[in-house]
KOLLUM-172135 format. One line per field, with one value per residue (C-alpha): x, y, z; residue number from 1. Coordinates in steps of 0.02 Angstrom, whole numbers, plus 50000, padded with zeros to 5 digits. Each point is the difference from the previous one (the first is absolute). Layout:
! residues N
u <- [X|...] $
v <- [Y|...] $
w <- [Z|...] $
nuro <- [NUM|...] $
This chain:
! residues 139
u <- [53300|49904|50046|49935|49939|49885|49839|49960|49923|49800|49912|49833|49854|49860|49834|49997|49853|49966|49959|49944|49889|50024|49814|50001|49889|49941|49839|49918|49823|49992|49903|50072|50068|49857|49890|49923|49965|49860|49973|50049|49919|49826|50030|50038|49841|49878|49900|50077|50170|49928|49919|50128|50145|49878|49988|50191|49995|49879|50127|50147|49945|49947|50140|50106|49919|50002|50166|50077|49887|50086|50163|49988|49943|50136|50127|49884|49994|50201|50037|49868|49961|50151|49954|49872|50101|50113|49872|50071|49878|50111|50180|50107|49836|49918|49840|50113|50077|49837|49927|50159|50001|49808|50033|50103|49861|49864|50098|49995|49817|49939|50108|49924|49829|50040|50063|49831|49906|50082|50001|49820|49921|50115|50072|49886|49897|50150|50038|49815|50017|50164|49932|49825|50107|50101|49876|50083|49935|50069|50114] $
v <- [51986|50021|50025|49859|50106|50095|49933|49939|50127|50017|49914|50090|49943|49930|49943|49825|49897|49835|49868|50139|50079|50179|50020|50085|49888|50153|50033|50127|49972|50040|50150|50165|50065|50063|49910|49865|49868|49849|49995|49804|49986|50069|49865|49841|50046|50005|49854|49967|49985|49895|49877|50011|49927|49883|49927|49999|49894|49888|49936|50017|49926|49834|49995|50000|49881|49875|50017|49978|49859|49916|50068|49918|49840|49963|50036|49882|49871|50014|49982|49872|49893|49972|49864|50054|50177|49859|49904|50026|50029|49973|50003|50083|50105|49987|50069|50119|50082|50014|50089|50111|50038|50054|50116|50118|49977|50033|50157|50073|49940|50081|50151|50021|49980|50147|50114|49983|50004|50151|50068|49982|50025|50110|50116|50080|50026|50019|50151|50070|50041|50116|50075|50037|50049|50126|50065|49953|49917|49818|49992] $
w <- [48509|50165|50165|50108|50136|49865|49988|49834|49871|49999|49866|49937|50124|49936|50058|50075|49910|50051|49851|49883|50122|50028|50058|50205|50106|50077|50033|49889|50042|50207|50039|49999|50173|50066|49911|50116|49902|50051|50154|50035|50173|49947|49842|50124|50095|49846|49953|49821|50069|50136|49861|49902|50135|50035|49819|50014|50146|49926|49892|50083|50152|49936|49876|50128|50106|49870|49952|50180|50005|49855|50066|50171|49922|49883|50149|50109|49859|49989|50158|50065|49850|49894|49927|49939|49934|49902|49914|49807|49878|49853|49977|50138|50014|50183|50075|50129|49860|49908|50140|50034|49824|50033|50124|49879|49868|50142|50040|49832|49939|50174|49975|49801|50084|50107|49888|49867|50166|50048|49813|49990|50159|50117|49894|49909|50167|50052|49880|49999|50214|49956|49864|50081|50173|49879|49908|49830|49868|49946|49848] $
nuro <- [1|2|3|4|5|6|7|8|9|10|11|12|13|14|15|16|17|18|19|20|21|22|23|24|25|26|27|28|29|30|31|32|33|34|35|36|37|38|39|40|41|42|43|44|45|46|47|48|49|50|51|52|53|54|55|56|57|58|59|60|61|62|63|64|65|66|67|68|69|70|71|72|73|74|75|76|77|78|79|80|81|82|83|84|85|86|87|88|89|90|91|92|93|94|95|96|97|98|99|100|101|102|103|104|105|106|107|108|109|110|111|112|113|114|115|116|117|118|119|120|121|122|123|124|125|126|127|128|129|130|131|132|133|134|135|136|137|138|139] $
């Protein structure tokens, strides 16, 4: 029997994993110490990365333009014509909850757009600047 002013007897301590993973997130790639690395600032100032952020915002921009557009004119519609918002187009189905319904699926077609956008245009540009900046060659 213990004392109750004894703490209770150590168990063997083991590593803490979280869902299987036992993997650091640590960084094992960043330059050595002493070892520079790209130099970032001489990077932003080049003309590929310059091109490049532009070809970003070319997309992103407009994207999201168009979406607060759509946005701001279903909340306009709601609040300003609801009579219109509860025209039903069949069953307890109206066009208000047609078009809130379409802002979810707006959100995720424009966010698939981005990411094959992004996939296909930025990254690999993307990818060739650090690798050219390095000096290494790409995988």
């Amino acid at each position: 029997m213990r004392n109750a002013t004894q703490p209770p007897p150590r168990s063997r301590q083991t590593e803490a994993t979280f869902g299987e993973i036992d993997k650091s997130a640590r960084r094992t790639d960043l330059p050595a110490p002493g070892h520079a690395g790209p130099d970032f600032p001489h990077i932003a100032q080049s003309a590929e990365f310059r091109e490049l952020r532009g070809k970003l915002r070319r997309f992103t921009f407009p994207m999201t333009l168009l979406f607060l557009l759509w946005y701001v004119g279903y909340v306009v519609a709601a609040a300003y014509f609801p009579e219109f918002m509860a025209i039903r187009l069949f069953g307890a189905v109206n066009i208000g909850l047609v078009l809130g319904v379409g802002q979810f699926v707006s959100t995720l077609v424009i966010t698939a757009l981005y990411l094959r956008y992004a996939a296909n245009q930025i990254d690999p540009r993307a990818a060739d600047l650090y690798h050219s900046a390095t000096g290494e060659e790409r995988p």
